[in-house]
Each structure stands twice: as structure tokens, then as C-alpha cells.
C-alpha positions in Angstrom: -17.0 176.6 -244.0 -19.6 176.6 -240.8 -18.1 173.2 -239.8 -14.9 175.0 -239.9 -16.1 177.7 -238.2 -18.0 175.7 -235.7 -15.1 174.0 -234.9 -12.9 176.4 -234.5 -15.2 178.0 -232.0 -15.5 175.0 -230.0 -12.0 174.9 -229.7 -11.4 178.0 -228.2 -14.7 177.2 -226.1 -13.0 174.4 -224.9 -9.5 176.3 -224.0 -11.1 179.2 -222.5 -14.1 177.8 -220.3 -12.4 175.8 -217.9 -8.9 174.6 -216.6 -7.7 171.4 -216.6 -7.9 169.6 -213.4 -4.1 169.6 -211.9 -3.0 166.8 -209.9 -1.0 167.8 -207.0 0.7 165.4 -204.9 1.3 166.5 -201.1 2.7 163.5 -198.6 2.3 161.0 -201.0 -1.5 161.6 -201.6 -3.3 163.0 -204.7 -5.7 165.8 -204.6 -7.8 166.8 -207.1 -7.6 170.2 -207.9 -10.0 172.4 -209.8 -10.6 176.0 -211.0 -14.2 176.6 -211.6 -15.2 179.0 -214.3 -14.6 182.2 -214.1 -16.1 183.9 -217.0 -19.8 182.6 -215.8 -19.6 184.6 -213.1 -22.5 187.2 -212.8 -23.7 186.0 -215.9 -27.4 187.1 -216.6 -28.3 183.3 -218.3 -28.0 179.9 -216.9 -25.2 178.2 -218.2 -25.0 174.5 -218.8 -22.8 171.9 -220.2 -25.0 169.3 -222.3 -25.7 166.5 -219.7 -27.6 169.4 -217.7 -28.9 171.0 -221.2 -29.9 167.8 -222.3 -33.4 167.8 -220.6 -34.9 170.4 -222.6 -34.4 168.8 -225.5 -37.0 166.1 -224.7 -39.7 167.5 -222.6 -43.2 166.0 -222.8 -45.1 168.7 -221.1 -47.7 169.6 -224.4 -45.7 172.4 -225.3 -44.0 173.0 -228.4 -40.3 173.8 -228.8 -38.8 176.3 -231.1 -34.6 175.5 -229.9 -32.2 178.0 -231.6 -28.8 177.5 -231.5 -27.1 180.5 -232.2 -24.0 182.8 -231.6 -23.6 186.8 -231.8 -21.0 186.5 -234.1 -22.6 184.4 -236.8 -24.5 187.2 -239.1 -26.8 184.6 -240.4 -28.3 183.9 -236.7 -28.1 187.8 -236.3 -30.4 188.0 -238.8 -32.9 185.3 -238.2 -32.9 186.3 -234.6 -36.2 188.8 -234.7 -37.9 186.0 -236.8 -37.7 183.9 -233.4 -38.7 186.9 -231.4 -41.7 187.3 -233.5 -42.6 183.6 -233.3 -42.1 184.0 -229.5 -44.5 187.1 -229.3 -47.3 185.7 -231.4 -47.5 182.0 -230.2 -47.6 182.2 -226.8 -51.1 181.3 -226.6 -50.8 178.1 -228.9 -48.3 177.1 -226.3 -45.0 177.5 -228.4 -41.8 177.9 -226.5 -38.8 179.9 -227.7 -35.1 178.8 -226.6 -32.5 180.9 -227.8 -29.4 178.7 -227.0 -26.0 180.8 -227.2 -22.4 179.0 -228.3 -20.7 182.4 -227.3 -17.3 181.4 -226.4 -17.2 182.4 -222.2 -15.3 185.8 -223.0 -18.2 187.1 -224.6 -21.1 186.3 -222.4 -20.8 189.8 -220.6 -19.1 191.5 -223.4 -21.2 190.8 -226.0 -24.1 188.6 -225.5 -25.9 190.4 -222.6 -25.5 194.1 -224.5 -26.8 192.1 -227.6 -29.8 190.4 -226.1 -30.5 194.0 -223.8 -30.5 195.9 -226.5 -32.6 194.3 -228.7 -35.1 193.6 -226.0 -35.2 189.8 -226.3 -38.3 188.3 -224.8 -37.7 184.6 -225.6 -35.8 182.2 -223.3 -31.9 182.5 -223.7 -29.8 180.1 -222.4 -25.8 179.3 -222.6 -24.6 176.2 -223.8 -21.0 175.6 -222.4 -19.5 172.0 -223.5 -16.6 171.4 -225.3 -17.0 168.3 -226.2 -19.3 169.0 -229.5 -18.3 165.3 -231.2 -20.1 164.1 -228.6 -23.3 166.1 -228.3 -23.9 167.6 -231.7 -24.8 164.4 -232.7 -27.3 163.8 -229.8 -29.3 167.0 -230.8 -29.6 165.6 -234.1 -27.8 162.8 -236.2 -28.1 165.4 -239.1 -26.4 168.1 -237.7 -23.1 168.9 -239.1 -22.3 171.2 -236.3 -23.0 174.7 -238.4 -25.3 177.5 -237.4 -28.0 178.7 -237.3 -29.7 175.2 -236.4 -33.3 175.1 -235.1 -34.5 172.1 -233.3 -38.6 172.2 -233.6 -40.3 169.5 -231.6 -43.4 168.2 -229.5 -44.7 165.3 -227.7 -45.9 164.0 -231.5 -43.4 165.0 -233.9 -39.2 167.0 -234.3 -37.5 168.0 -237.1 -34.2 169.8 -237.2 -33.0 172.2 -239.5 -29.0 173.6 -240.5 -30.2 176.5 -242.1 -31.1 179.8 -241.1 -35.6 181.4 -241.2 -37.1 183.5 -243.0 -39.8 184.6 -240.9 -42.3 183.1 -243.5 -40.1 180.1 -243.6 -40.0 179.8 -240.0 -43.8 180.2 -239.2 -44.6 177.8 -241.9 -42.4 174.7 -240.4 -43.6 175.7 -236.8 -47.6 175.1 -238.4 -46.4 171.7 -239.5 -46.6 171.2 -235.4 -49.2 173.2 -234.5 -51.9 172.5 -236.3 
């Protein structure tokens, strides 16, 4: 069922973040036309499609990573979601980094996901994956990832593991000690 609803997400992600470069033929040359996003305008978080999101799935800078993928209409990451806020608020100084990374489809970046991260006064790191091509890059987050969410993505210079399945906040605290030891 989260496959299905993963898939279906992506879909719409796909048909509604960006048009399809038109072709236009004018004197006998081709120009390549294209309409950039419009729904990332004035959005409060970056937005990046997975080549530029890549990058932060592989840093080697000593820190360890907590990466949430997430969505505000998924209850299950709804109700993890203060578990990573916690996590963020008391690791700090063991050098633990929380990214929160929304798969809100475009039309609900400002209609849902900003109100949902102001109001509950998120503190960790949110960030806006944008790429429609999910065959391509779920499996280069983790060959064990069959695309549902929640999925957390825990990793450091030394070790990652990767989890389809939503926290506890017991649960959650206890995998990130497996890294922070």
C-alpha cells in the first residue's frame, strides 16, 4: 500500500512540478523552450532534484546524519515527526544532524508544508526533494528502499543503515546510539 501510495505521489510530482520542454520551430531552427517551476517560487526551503540532493547523502565531515524522508500527508511521518525534533534538540552537541527531507507534491509547499513546519516550530533542517524520476533515485538512497514512507537514512563517516519504517522516540534514539557511541 505505501508503494502504491508513493507512487502515486510521484506521479502527480512529476505532472505538476514542471512542464515539458516544447520544441518550437521558427525559420527552420529549433529552440528549446522551457517553463521553470512555478510552484517553488517564494518557497521558504531549498528545493532540489536528486543530482543536487545527492551530496548530502554522503558527506564526510564527522557529523552524523539523521535523513527523514517525509510528507505532511503521510500520518505515520506526522507522528514520528517530534521524535526527530527531539533527537535534533538533544544531540546537537554529539554533533548529530537532522534533515527533514519533504516529498510534498509542488502544490503544497506553501499550502501545507510551510504552515505545518511554522506551526509546529521545527528546528531541524527541512529541505524539498523535487525529482520525478523516483526508479531512479530511490534506489541510490538505499538498495532496500521500496519507495514507502517514513524512511530514515542514519549515517556517518564509519557506518549507515536505512530504515522503511516509521520511530518511536525510544526506537529512534536507540538506532542513532548504534552511531554515536
Amino acid at each position: 500500500m505505501n508503494r502504491l501510495i508513493v507512487l502515486v505521489l510521484v506521479i502527480l510530482v512529476g505532472a505538476c512540478a514542471e512542464k515539458k520542454k516544447e520544441s518550437q520551430e521558427a525559420d527552420g531552427e529549433v529552440n528549446e523552450v522551457s517553463t521553470e517551476k512555478t510552484a517553488n517560487a517564494d518557497v521558504k526551503f531549498p528545493v532540489y532534484d536528486f543530482e543536487s540532493f545527492e551530496p548530502l547523502l554522503h558527506k564526510d565531515d564527522g557529523a552524523t546524519y539523521v535523513i527523514n524522508f517525509w510528507a505532511t500527508w503521510c500520518k505515520p511521518c506526522i507522528e514520528e515527526m517530534p521524535h526527530f525534533e527531539r533527537i535534533n534538540a538533544e544531540q546537537k552537541e554529539n554533533n548529530v544532524k537532522v534533515i527533514l527531507v519533504s516529498l510534498d507534491m509542488p502544490n503544497m509547499w506553501k499550502s501545507r508544508l510551510e504552515p505545518y513546519v511554522e506551526n509546529k516550530d521545527i528546528q531541524s533542517e527541512v529541505v524539498i526533494l523535487d525529482d520525478p524520476k523516483q526508479n531512479d533515485w530511490i534506489p541510490k538512497v538505499s538498495e532496500e528502499w521500496g519507495g514507502g514512507i517514513p524512511a530514515t537514512l542514519i549515517y556517518n563517516k564509519e557506518k549507515r543503515t536505512f530504515y522503511e519504517r516509521g520511530f518511536t522516540y525510544e526506537e529512534l534514539n536507540e538506532a542513532l546510539h548504534q552511531f554515536i557511541k
